[in-house]
C-alpha positions as CSV (number, residue, x, y, z in Angstrom):
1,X,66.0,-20.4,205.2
2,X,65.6,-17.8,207.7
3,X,61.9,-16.2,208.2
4,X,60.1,-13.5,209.5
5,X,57.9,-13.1,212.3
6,X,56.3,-9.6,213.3
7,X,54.7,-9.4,217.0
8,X,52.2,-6.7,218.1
9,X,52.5,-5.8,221.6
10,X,55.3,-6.8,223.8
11,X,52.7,-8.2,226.7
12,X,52.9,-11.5,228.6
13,X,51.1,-13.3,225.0
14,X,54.0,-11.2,223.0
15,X,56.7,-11.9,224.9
16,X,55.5,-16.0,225.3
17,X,55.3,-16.1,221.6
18,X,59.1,-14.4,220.7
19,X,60.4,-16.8,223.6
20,X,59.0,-20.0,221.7
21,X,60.4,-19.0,218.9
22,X,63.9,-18.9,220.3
23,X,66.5,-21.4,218.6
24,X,64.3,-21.7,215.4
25,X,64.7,-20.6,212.2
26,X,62.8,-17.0,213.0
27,X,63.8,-13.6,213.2
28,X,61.5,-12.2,215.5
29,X,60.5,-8.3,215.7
30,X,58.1,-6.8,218.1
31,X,55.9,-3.5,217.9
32,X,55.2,-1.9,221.7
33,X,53.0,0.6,221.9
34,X,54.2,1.9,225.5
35,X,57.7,3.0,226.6
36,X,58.1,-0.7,228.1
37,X,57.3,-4.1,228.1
38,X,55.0,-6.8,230.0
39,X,51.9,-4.7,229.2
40,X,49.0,-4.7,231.8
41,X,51.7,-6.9,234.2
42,X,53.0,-3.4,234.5
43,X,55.5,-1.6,237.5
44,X,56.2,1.7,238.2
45,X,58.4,3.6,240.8
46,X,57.8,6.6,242.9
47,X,59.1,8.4,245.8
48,X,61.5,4.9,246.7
49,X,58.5,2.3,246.4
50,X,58.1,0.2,243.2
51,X,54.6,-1.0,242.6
52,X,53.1,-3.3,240.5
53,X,49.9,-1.6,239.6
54,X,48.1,-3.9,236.6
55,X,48.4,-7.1,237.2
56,X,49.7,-7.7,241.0
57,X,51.8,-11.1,240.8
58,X,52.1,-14.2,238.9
59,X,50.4,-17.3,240.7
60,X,51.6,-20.8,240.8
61,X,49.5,-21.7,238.8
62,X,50.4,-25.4,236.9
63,X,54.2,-27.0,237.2
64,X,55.2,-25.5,233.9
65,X,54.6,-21.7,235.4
66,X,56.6,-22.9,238.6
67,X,59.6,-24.3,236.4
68,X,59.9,-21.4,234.0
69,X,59.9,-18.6,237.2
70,X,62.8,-21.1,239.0
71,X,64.7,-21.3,235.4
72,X,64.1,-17.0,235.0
73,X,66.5,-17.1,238.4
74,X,66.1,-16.7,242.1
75,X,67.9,-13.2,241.5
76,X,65.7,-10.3,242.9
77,X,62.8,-13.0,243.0
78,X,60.3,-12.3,245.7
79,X,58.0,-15.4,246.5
80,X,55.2,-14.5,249.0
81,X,52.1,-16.5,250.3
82,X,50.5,-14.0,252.4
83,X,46.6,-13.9,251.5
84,X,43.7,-12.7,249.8
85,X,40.8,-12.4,251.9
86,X,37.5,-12.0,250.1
87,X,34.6,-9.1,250.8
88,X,30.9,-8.4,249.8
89,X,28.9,-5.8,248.5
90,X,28.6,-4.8,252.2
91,X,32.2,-4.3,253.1
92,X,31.8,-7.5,255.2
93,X,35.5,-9.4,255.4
94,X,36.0,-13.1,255.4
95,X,39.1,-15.1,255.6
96,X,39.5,-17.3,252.9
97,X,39.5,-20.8,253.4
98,X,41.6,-22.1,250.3
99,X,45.7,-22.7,251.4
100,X,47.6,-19.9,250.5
101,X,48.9,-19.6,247.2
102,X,52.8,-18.7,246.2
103,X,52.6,-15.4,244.1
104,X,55.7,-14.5,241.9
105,X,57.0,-11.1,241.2
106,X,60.5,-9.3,241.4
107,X,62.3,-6.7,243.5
108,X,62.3,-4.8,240.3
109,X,58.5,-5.3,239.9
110,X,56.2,-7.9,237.9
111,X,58.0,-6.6,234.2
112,X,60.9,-8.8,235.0
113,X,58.7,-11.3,233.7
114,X,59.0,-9.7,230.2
115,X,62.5,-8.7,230.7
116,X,64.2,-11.6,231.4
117,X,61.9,-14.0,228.9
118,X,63.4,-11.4,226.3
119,X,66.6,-11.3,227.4
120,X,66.7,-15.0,226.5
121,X,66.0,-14.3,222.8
122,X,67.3,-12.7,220.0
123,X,64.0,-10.6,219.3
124,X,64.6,-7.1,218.3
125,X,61.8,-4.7,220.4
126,X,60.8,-1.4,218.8
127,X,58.8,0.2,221.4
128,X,56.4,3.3,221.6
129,X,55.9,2.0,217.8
130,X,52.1,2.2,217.4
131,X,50.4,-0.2,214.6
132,X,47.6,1.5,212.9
133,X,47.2,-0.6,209.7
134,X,47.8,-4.1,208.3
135,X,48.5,-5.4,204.7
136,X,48.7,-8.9,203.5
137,X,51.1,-9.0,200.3
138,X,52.7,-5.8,198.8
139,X,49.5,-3.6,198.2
140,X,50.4,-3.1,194.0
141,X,48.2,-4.2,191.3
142,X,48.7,-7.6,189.8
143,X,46.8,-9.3,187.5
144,X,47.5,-12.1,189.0
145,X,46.6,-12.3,192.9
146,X,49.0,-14.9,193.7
147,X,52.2,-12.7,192.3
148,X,51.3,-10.3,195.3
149,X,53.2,-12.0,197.6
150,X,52.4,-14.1,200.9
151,X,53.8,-12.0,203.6
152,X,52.7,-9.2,205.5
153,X,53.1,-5.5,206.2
154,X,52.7,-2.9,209.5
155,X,52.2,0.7,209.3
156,X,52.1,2.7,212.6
157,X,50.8,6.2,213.3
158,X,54.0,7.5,211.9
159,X,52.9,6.6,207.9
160,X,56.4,4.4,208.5
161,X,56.1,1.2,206.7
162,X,57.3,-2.4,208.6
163,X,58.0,-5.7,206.6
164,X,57.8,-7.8,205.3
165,X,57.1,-10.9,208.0
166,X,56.0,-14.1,206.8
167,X,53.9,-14.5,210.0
168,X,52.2,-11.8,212.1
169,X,51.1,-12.1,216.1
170,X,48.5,-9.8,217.4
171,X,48.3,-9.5,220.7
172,X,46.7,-6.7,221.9
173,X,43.3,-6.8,224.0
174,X,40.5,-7.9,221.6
175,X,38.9,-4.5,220.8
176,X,42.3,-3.2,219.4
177,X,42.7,-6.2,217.6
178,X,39.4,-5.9,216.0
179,X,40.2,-1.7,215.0
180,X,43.6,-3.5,213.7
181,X,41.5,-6.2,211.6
182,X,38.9,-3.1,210.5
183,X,42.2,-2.0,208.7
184,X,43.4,-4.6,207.4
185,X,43.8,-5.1,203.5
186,X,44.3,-9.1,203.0
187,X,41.9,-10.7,200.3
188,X,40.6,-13.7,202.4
189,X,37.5,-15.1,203.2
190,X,38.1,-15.3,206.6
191,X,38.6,-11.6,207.5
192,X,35.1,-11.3,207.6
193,X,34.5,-14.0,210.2
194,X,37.5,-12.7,212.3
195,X,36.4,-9.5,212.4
196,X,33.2,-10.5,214.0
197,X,34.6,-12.8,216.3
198,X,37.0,-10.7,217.7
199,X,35.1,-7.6,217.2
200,X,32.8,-9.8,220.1
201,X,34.9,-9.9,222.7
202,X,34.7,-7.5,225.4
203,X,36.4,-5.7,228.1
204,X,36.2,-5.1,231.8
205,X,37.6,-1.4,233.2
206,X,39.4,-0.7,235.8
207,X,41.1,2.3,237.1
208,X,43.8,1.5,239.9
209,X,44.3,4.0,242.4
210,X,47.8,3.8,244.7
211,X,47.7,5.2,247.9
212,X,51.0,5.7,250.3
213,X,50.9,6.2,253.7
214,X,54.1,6.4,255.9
215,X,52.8,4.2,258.4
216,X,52.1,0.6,258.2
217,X,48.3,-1.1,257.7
218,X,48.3,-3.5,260.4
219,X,46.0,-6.5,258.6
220,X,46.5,-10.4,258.6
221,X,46.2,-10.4,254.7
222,X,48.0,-9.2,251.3
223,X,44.7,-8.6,249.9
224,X,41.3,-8.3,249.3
225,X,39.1,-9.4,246.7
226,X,35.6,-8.5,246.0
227,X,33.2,-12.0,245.0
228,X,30.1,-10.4,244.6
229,X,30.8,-7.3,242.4
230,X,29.1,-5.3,244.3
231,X,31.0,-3.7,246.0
232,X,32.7,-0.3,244.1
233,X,36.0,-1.8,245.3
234,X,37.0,-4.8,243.4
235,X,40.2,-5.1,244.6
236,X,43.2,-4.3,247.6
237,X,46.4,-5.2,247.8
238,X,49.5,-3.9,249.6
239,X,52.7,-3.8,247.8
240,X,54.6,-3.3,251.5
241,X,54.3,-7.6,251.3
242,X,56.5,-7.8,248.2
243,X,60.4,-7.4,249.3
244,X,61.8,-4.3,248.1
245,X,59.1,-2.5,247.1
246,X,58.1,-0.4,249.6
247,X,60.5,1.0,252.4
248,X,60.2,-0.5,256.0
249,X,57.7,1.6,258.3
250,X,55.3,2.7,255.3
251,X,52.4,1.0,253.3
252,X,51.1,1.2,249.7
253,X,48.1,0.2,248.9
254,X,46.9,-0.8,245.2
255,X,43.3,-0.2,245.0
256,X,41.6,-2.0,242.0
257,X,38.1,-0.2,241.8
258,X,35.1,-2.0,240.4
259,X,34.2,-1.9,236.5
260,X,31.0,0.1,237.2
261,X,32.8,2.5,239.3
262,X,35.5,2.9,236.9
263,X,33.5,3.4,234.2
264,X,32.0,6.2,235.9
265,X,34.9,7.8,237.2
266,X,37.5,6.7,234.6
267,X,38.4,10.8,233.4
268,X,37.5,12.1,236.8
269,X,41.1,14.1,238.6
270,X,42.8,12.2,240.7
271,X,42.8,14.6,243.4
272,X,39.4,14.2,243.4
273,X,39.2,10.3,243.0
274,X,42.0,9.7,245.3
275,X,40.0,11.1,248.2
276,X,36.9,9.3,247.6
277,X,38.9,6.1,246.9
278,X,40.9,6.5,250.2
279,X,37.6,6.9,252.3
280,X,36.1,3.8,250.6
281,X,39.4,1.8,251.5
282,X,39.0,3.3,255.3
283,X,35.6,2.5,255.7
284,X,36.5,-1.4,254.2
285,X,39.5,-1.7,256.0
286,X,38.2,-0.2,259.4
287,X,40.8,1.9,259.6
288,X,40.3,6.1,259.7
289,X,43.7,6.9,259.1
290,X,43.8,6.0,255.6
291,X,42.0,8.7,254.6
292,X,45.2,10.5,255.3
293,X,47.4,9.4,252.6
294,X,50.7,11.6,251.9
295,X,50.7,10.6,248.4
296,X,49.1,9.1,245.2
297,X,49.0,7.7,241.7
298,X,46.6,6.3,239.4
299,X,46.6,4.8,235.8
300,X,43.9,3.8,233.5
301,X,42.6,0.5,232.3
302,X,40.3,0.9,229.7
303,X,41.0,-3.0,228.8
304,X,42.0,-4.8,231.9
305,X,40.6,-8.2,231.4
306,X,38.1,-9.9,229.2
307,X,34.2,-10.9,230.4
308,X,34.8,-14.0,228.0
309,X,36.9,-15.5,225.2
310,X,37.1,-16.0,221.4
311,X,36.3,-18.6,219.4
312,X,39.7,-20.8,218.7
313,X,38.3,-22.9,215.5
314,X,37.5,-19.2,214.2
315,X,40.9,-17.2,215.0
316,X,43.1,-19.8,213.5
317,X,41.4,-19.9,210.1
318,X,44.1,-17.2,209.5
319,X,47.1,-19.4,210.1
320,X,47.4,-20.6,206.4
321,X,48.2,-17.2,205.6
322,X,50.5,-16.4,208.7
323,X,48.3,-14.7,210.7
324,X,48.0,-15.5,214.5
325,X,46.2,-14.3,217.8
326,X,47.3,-14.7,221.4
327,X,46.4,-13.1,224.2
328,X,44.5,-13.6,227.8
329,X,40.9,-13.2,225.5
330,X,42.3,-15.7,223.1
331,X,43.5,-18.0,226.2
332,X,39.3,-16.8,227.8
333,X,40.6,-15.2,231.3
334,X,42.3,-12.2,232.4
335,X,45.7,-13.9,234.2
336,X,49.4,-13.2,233.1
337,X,50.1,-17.0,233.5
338,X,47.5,-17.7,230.8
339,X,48.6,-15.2,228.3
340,X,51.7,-16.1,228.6
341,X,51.1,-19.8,227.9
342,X,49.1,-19.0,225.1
343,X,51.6,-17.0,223.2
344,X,53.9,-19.6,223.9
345,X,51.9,-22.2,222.7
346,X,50.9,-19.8,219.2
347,X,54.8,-19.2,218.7
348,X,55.3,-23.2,219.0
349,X,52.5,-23.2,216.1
350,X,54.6,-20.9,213.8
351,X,57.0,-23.5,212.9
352,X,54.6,-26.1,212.1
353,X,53.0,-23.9,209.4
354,X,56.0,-23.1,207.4
Protein backbone atom coordinates (compact mmCIF):
# COMPACT_ATOMS: atom_id res chain seq x y z
CA UNK A 1 0.00 0.00 0.00
CA UNK A 2 1.55 3.09 -1.15
CA UNK A 3 1.51 6.24 1.47
CA UNK A 4 1.83 9.73 1.71
CA UNK A 5 4.30 11.89 3.10
CA UNK A 6 4.07 15.85 2.93
CA UNK A 7 7.49 17.85 3.71
CA UNK A 8 7.62 21.55 4.62
CA UNK A 9 10.61 23.18 3.49
CA UNK A 10 13.10 21.73 1.12
CA UNK A 11 16.21 22.59 3.68
CA UNK A 12 19.13 20.31 4.67
CA UNK A 13 16.27 18.54 7.58
CA UNK A 14 13.72 18.42 4.30
CA UNK A 15 15.78 17.20 1.96
CA UNK A 16 17.45 14.40 4.73
CA UNK A 17 14.07 13.28 5.45
CA UNK A 18 12.69 12.69 1.44
CA UNK A 19 16.25 10.95 0.93
CA UNK A 20 15.47 8.34 3.82
CA UNK A 21 12.48 7.69 2.49
CA UNK A 22 13.79 6.61 -0.83
CA UNK A 23 13.04 2.88 -1.86
CA UNK A 24 10.07 2.68 0.65
CA UNK A 25 6.71 2.48 0.26
CA UNK A 26 6.25 6.58 0.27
CA UNK A 27 5.35 9.07 -2.04
CA UNK A 28 7.07 11.93 -0.92
CA UNK A 29 6.01 15.79 -1.73
CA UNK A 30 7.72 18.80 -0.59
CA UNK A 31 6.42 22.49 0.04
CA UNK A 32 9.51 25.31 -0.54
CA UNK A 33 8.87 28.49 0.31
CA UNK A 34 11.82 30.11 -1.88
CA UNK A 35 12.52 29.77 -5.60
CA UNK A 36 15.23 26.93 -4.58
CA UNK A 37 16.27 24.36 -2.38
CA UNK A 38 18.92 23.74 0.57
CA UNK A 39 17.47 26.67 2.50
CA UNK A 40 19.87 28.74 4.82
CA UNK A 41 22.93 26.38 3.02
CA UNK A 42 22.03 28.78 0.33
CA UNK A 43 24.37 30.17 -3.12
CA UNK A 44 23.98 32.77 -5.26
CA UNK A 45 25.80 34.19 -8.40
CA UNK A 46 26.79 37.56 -9.47
CA UNK A 47 29.01 39.34 -11.79
CA UNK A 48 30.99 35.57 -12.47
CA UNK A 49 31.51 34.68 -8.71
CA UNK A 50 29.18 32.10 -6.95
CA UNK A 51 28.95 32.55 -3.29
CA UNK A 52 27.70 30.63 -0.63
CA UNK A 53 26.27 33.25 1.54
CA UNK A 54 24.13 31.23 4.54
CA UNK A 55 25.73 28.58 5.63
CA UNK A 56 29.60 28.58 4.17
CA UNK A 57 30.54 24.68 3.78
CA UNK A 58 29.74 21.42 5.08
CA UNK A 59 32.39 20.15 7.74
CA UNK A 60 33.71 16.64 8.19
CA UNK A 61 32.01 16.28 10.70
CA UNK A 62 31.43 12.15 11.67
CA UNK A 63 32.33 9.22 8.93
CA UNK A 64 28.74 8.99 7.89
CA UNK A 65 28.89 12.96 6.56
CA UNK A 66 32.28 11.98 4.91
CA UNK A 67 30.72 8.77 3.14
CA UNK A 68 27.52 10.37 1.90
CA UNK A 69 29.63 13.71 0.29
CA UNK A 70 32.21 10.77 -1.51
CA UNK A 71 28.90 8.69 -2.61
CA UNK A 72 27.08 12.45 -3.88
CA UNK A 73 30.36 12.36 -6.43
CA UNK A 74 33.74 13.98 -6.75
CA UNK A 75 32.03 15.94 -9.76
CA UNK A 76 32.37 19.81 -9.21
CA UNK A 77 33.32 18.80 -5.48
CA UNK A 78 35.65 21.35 -3.92
CA UNK A 79 37.41 19.98 -0.68
CA UNK A 80 39.47 22.73 1.07
CA UNK A 81 41.24 22.87 4.51
CA UNK A 82 42.42 26.34 4.59
CA UNK A 83 41.52 27.90 8.15
CA UNK A 84 39.45 29.65 10.48
CA UNK A 85 41.28 31.81 12.67
CA UNK A 86 39.46 33.17 15.66
CA UNK A 87 39.12 37.06 16.94
CA UNK A 88 37.92 39.06 20.05
CA UNK A 89 35.84 41.74 20.95
CA UNK A 90 38.93 43.90 20.29
CA UNK A 91 39.73 42.97 16.72
CA UNK A 92 42.74 40.96 18.14
CA UNK A 93 43.55 37.78 15.67
CA UNK A 94 44.82 34.49 16.75
CA UNK A 95 45.70 31.46 14.78
CA UNK A 96 43.80 28.61 15.79
CA UNK A 97 45.47 25.85 17.25
CA UNK A 98 42.93 22.86 16.28
CA UNK A 99 44.21 20.85 12.75
CA UNK A 100 42.46 22.03 9.98
CA UNK A 101 39.31 20.72 9.17
CA UNK A 102 38.08 19.45 5.39
CA UNK A 103 35.07 21.71 4.44
CA UNK A 104 32.74 20.47 1.58
CA UNK A 105 30.94 22.51 -0.95
CA UNK A 106 30.64 22.51 -4.79
CA UNK A 107 31.73 24.51 -7.78
CA UNK A 108 28.10 25.20 -8.22
CA UNK A 109 27.84 26.28 -4.57
CA UNK A 110 26.74 24.58 -1.07
CA UNK A 111 22.87 23.79 -2.79
CA UNK A 112 24.35 20.88 -4.54
CA UNK A 113 23.99 19.36 -1.34
CA UNK A 114 20.14 19.53 -1.78
CA UNK A 115 20.27 18.94 -5.40
CA UNK A 116 21.91 16.02 -5.75
CA UNK A 117 20.32 14.25 -2.36
CA UNK A 118 17.01 14.94 -4.40
CA UNK A 119 18.06 13.91 -7.46
CA UNK A 120 18.39 10.54 -5.88
CA UNK A 121 14.74 10.33 -5.10
CA UNK A 122 11.52 10.28 -6.47
CA UNK A 123 10.20 13.30 -4.31
CA UNK A 124 8.12 15.69 -6.24
CA UNK A 125 9.23 19.61 -5.11
CA UNK A 126 6.68 22.34 -5.33
CA UNK A 127 8.58 25.32 -4.65
CA UNK A 128 7.69 29.07 -3.87
CA UNK A 129 4.57 27.18 -2.36
CA UNK A 130 4.06 28.92 1.01
CA UNK A 131 2.22 26.81 3.99
CA UNK A 132 0.01 28.98 5.97
CA UNK A 133 -2.41 26.47 7.69
CA UNK A 134 -2.49 22.84 8.81
CA UNK A 135 -5.49 20.34 9.25
CA UNK A 136 -5.51 17.01 10.75
CA UNK A 137 -8.47 14.83 9.10
CA UNK A 138 -10.88 16.35 6.44
CA UNK A 139 -12.26 19.49 8.41
CA UNK A 140 -16.35 18.25 7.98
CA UNK A 141 -18.58 17.49 10.84
CA UNK A 142 -18.89 13.97 12.02
CA UNK A 143 -20.58 12.74 14.74
CA UNK A 144 -18.17 10.49 15.11
CA UNK A 145 -14.42 11.87 15.47
CA UNK A 146 -12.81 8.91 14.33
CA UNK A 147 -14.79 8.88 10.76
CA UNK A 148 -12.79 12.15 10.15
CA UNK A 149 -10.05 10.53 8.88
CA UNK A 150 -6.28 10.16 10.03
CA UNK A 151 -4.38 12.05 7.47
CA UNK A 152 -3.51 15.49 6.99
CA UNK A 153 -4.02 18.59 4.94
CA UNK A 154 -1.69 21.97 3.79
CA UNK A 155 -3.11 25.23 2.72
CA UNK A 156 -0.61 27.95 1.46
CA UNK A 157 -1.16 31.61 1.04
CA UNK A 158 -2.86 30.90 -2.19
CA UNK A 159 -6.39 29.43 -0.27
CA UNK A 160 -4.99 26.23 -2.53
CA UNK A 161 -5.64 23.03 -0.68
CA UNK A 162 -2.71 20.10 -0.46
CA UNK A 163 -3.53 16.34 0.66
CA UNK A 164 -4.06 14.28 1.87
CA UNK A 165 -0.48 12.87 3.47
CA UNK A 166 -0.62 10.25 6.00
CA UNK A 167 2.50 11.82 7.64
CA UNK A 168 3.61 15.49 7.63
CA UNK A 169 7.44 16.89 8.20
CA UNK A 170 7.94 20.43 9.33
CA UNK A 171 10.96 21.67 9.00
CA UNK A 172 11.11 25.10 9.05
CA UNK A 173 13.15 27.18 11.85
CA UNK A 174 11.21 26.82 15.13
CA UNK A 175 9.30 30.16 15.21
CA UNK A 176 7.59 29.35 11.87
CA UNK A 177 6.84 26.14 13.00
CA UNK A 178 5.22 27.33 16.01
CA UNK A 179 2.95 30.22 13.70
CA UNK A 180 2.30 26.78 11.61
CA UNK A 181 1.21 24.90 14.82
CA UNK A 182 -0.84 28.34 16.08
CA UNK A 183 -2.90 27.26 12.82
CA UNK A 184 -3.29 24.08 13.10
CA UNK A 185 -6.76 22.35 13.47
CA UNK A 186 -5.95 18.65 14.80
CA UNK A 187 -8.05 17.55 17.96
CA UNK A 188 -5.08 16.19 20.18
CA UNK A 189 -3.88 16.68 23.37
CA UNK A 190 -0.59 17.22 22.49
CA UNK A 191 -0.95 20.38 20.39
CA UNK A 192 -0.97 22.30 23.35
CA UNK A 193 2.34 21.01 24.68
CA UNK A 194 3.90 21.35 21.18
CA UNK A 195 2.96 24.60 20.73
CA UNK A 196 4.76 25.67 23.80
CA UNK A 197 7.72 23.84 23.24
CA UNK A 198 8.31 24.91 19.95
CA UNK A 199 6.86 28.21 20.46
CA UNK A 200 10.26 28.28 23.08
CA UNK A 201 12.85 28.03 20.85
CA UNK A 202 14.64 30.87 19.62
CA UNK A 203 16.61 32.48 17.02
CA UNK A 204 19.90 34.11 16.37
CA UNK A 205 19.96 37.03 13.36
CA UNK A 206 22.23 37.60 11.10
CA UNK A 207 22.54 39.70 8.12
CA UNK A 208 25.47 38.66 5.66
CA UNK A 209 27.01 41.27 3.82
CA UNK A 210 29.27 40.26 0.45
CA UNK A 211 31.85 42.42 -0.46
CA UNK A 212 34.03 42.10 -3.96
CA UNK A 213 37.10 43.48 -4.59
CA UNK A 214 39.11 42.96 -7.78
CA UNK A 215 42.18 42.40 -6.07
CA UNK A 216 43.14 39.60 -3.83
CA UNK A 217 43.18 39.69 0.34
CA UNK A 218 46.54 38.48 1.04
CA UNK A 219 45.77 36.44 4.57
CA UNK A 220 47.07 32.99 5.76
CA UNK A 221 43.35 31.98 6.59
CA UNK A 222 39.75 31.12 5.01
CA UNK A 223 38.20 32.70 7.87
CA UNK A 224 37.55 34.32 10.84
CA UNK A 225 35.37 33.60 13.62
CA UNK A 226 34.38 35.69 16.42
CA UNK A 227 34.51 33.61 20.23
CA UNK A 228 33.59 36.15 22.36
CA UNK A 229 30.51 37.80 20.72
CA UNK A 230 31.71 40.90 21.10
CA UNK A 231 32.74 41.85 18.51
CA UNK A 232 29.92 43.43 15.71
CA UNK A 233 31.52 40.98 13.36
CA UNK A 234 30.75 37.51 13.95
CA UNK A 235 32.00 36.15 11.02
CA UNK A 236 34.58 36.37 7.68
CA UNK A 237 35.17 34.16 5.11
CA UNK A 238 36.50 34.49 1.56
CA UNK A 239 34.78 32.53 -1.03
CA UNK A 240 38.08 33.23 -3.52
CA UNK A 241 39.34 29.62 -1.38
CA UNK A 242 36.50 27.62 -2.84
CA UNK A 243 37.46 26.52 -6.63
CA UNK A 244 35.36 28.11 -9.08
CA UNK A 245 33.74 30.53 -7.21
CA UNK A 246 35.46 33.56 -7.59
CA UNK A 247 37.60 34.41 -10.73
CA UNK A 248 41.52 34.41 -10.30
CA UNK A 249 43.04 37.95 -9.32
CA UNK A 250 39.81 39.06 -7.17
CA UNK A 251 38.37 38.39 -3.60
CA UNK A 252 34.91 38.08 -2.07
CA UNK A 253 34.41 38.35 1.16
CA UNK A 254 31.30 36.94 3.19
CA UNK A 255 30.89 38.97 6.14
CA UNK A 256 28.60 37.38 8.82
CA UNK A 257 27.79 40.36 11.20
CA UNK A 258 27.01 39.80 14.83
CA UNK A 259 23.25 39.10 16.17
CA UNK A 260 23.21 42.48 18.05
CA UNK A 261 24.43 44.27 15.15
CA UNK A 262 22.07 42.69 12.90
CA UNK A 263 19.34 43.20 14.81
CA UNK A 264 20.01 46.83 14.75
CA UNK A 265 20.73 47.17 11.32
CA UNK A 266 18.71 44.37 9.75
CA UNK A 267 16.23 47.01 7.45
CA UNK A 268 19.05 49.54 7.14
CA UNK A 269 20.05 50.16 2.87
CA UNK A 270 22.77 48.39 1.87
CA UNK A 271 24.52 51.22 0.43
CA UNK A 272 24.59 52.43 3.70
CA UNK A 273 25.45 49.09 5.60
CA UNK A 274 27.91 47.96 3.04
CA UNK A 275 30.15 50.90 3.84
CA UNK A 276 30.10 50.65 7.46
CA UNK A 277 30.54 46.87 7.13
CA UNK A 278 33.54 47.25 4.66
CA UNK A 279 35.38 49.70 7.16
CA UNK A 280 34.76 47.25 10.12
CA UNK A 281 36.32 44.39 7.91
CA UNK A 282 39.34 46.92 7.09
CA UNK A 283 40.04 47.85 10.40
CA UNK A 284 39.84 43.75 11.52
CA UNK A 285 41.68 42.72 8.71
CA UNK A 286 44.35 45.57 8.74
CA UNK A 287 43.93 46.23 5.46
CA UNK A 288 42.70 49.97 4.16
CA UNK A 289 41.87 48.92 0.83
CA UNK A 290 38.89 47.12 1.56
CA UNK A 291 37.04 49.90 2.15
CA UNK A 292 37.16 50.15 -1.56
CA UNK A 293 34.92 47.47 -2.70
CA UNK A 294 33.65 47.64 -6.44
CA UNK A 295 30.58 45.78 -5.57
CA UNK A 296 28.06 44.29 -3.09
CA UNK A 297 25.26 42.12 -1.83
CA UNK A 298 23.44 41.30 1.20
CA UNK A 299 20.60 38.97 2.30
CA UNK A 300 18.62 38.70 5.48
CA UNK A 301 18.56 36.12 8.18
CA UNK A 302 15.95 36.73 10.42
CA UNK A 303 16.44 32.89 11.56
CA UNK A 304 19.92 31.85 11.05
CA UNK A 305 20.53 29.46 13.81
CA UNK A 306 19.03 28.45 17.13
CA UNK A 307 20.42 29.75 20.80
CA UNK A 308 19.18 26.13 21.94
CA UNK A 309 17.05 23.07 21.12
CA UNK A 310 13.61 21.53 21.71
CA UNK A 311 12.57 19.05 23.76
CA UNK A 312 12.68 15.47 21.79
CA UNK A 313 10.30 13.39 24.42
CA UNK A 314 7.80 16.48 23.68
CA UNK A 315 7.95 16.85 19.73
CA UNK A 316 7.45 13.22 19.05
CA UNK A 317 4.24 12.92 21.07
CA UNK A 318 2.82 13.82 17.61
CA UNK A 319 4.15 10.77 15.74
CA UNK A 320 1.04 8.56 16.47
CA UNK A 321 -0.77 10.78 14.42
CA UNK A 322 1.82 11.39 11.61
CA UNK A 323 3.15 14.35 12.61
CA UNK A 324 7.00 14.97 12.67
CA UNK A 325 9.77 17.73 13.29
CA UNK A 326 13.25 17.99 12.03
CA UNK A 327 15.42 20.60 11.75
CA UNK A 328 18.93 22.09 13.13
CA UNK A 329 16.56 23.32 16.49
CA UNK A 330 15.18 19.91 16.64
CA UNK A 331 18.86 18.39 16.19
CA UNK A 332 19.94 21.75 19.18
CA UNK A 333 22.78 23.49 16.84
CA UNK A 334 22.85 25.58 13.96
CA UNK A 335 25.12 23.23 11.35
CA UNK A 336 23.83 21.80 7.90
CA UNK A 337 25.52 18.37 8.79
CA UNK A 338 23.15 18.15 11.84
CA UNK A 339 19.97 19.00 10.19
CA UNK A 340 20.54 17.00 7.72
CA UNK A 341 21.14 13.88 9.93
CA UNK A 342 18.23 14.62 11.76
CA UNK A 343 15.78 14.65 8.91
CA UNK A 344 17.36 11.67 7.90
CA UNK A 345 16.99 9.96 10.93
CA UNK A 346 12.90 11.41 11.33
CA UNK A 347 12.29 10.07 7.63
CA UNK A 348 13.85 6.50 8.81
CA UNK A 349 11.10 6.96 11.71
CA UNK A 350 8.23 7.30 9.20
CA UNK A 351 8.20 3.65 8.27
CA UNK A 352 8.28 2.34 11.70
CA UNK A 353 5.03 4.16 12.46
CA UNK A 354 2.93 2.86 9.78
Amino acid sequence: MTRTVGIVGAGAAGVGAAYALDDTDFDVTIFEKSRGVCGRAATRRKHDCRYDHGANYLKDADERTVELVDDLGDDGLVAFDDPVWTFDGDGEIRESDRDPETKYTWEEGITQLAKRLLARTDATVHNQVRVERLQHGDGREHVDEKACGDQWYLTDTDGSKHGPFDALVLTPPAPQTAALLAETKWHSEHLPALREVVGAVHYRTIRSVMLHYPFEVDVPYYGLVNTDREHDIGWLSREECKRGHVPDGESLLVVQMAPHWSEEHYDDPIEETAETVAEKVATLVGDDRLTEFDWTDDQGWRYAQPNSGASEEILRRGESDGLFFAGDWVAGEGRVHLALWNGVEVGERIPETF
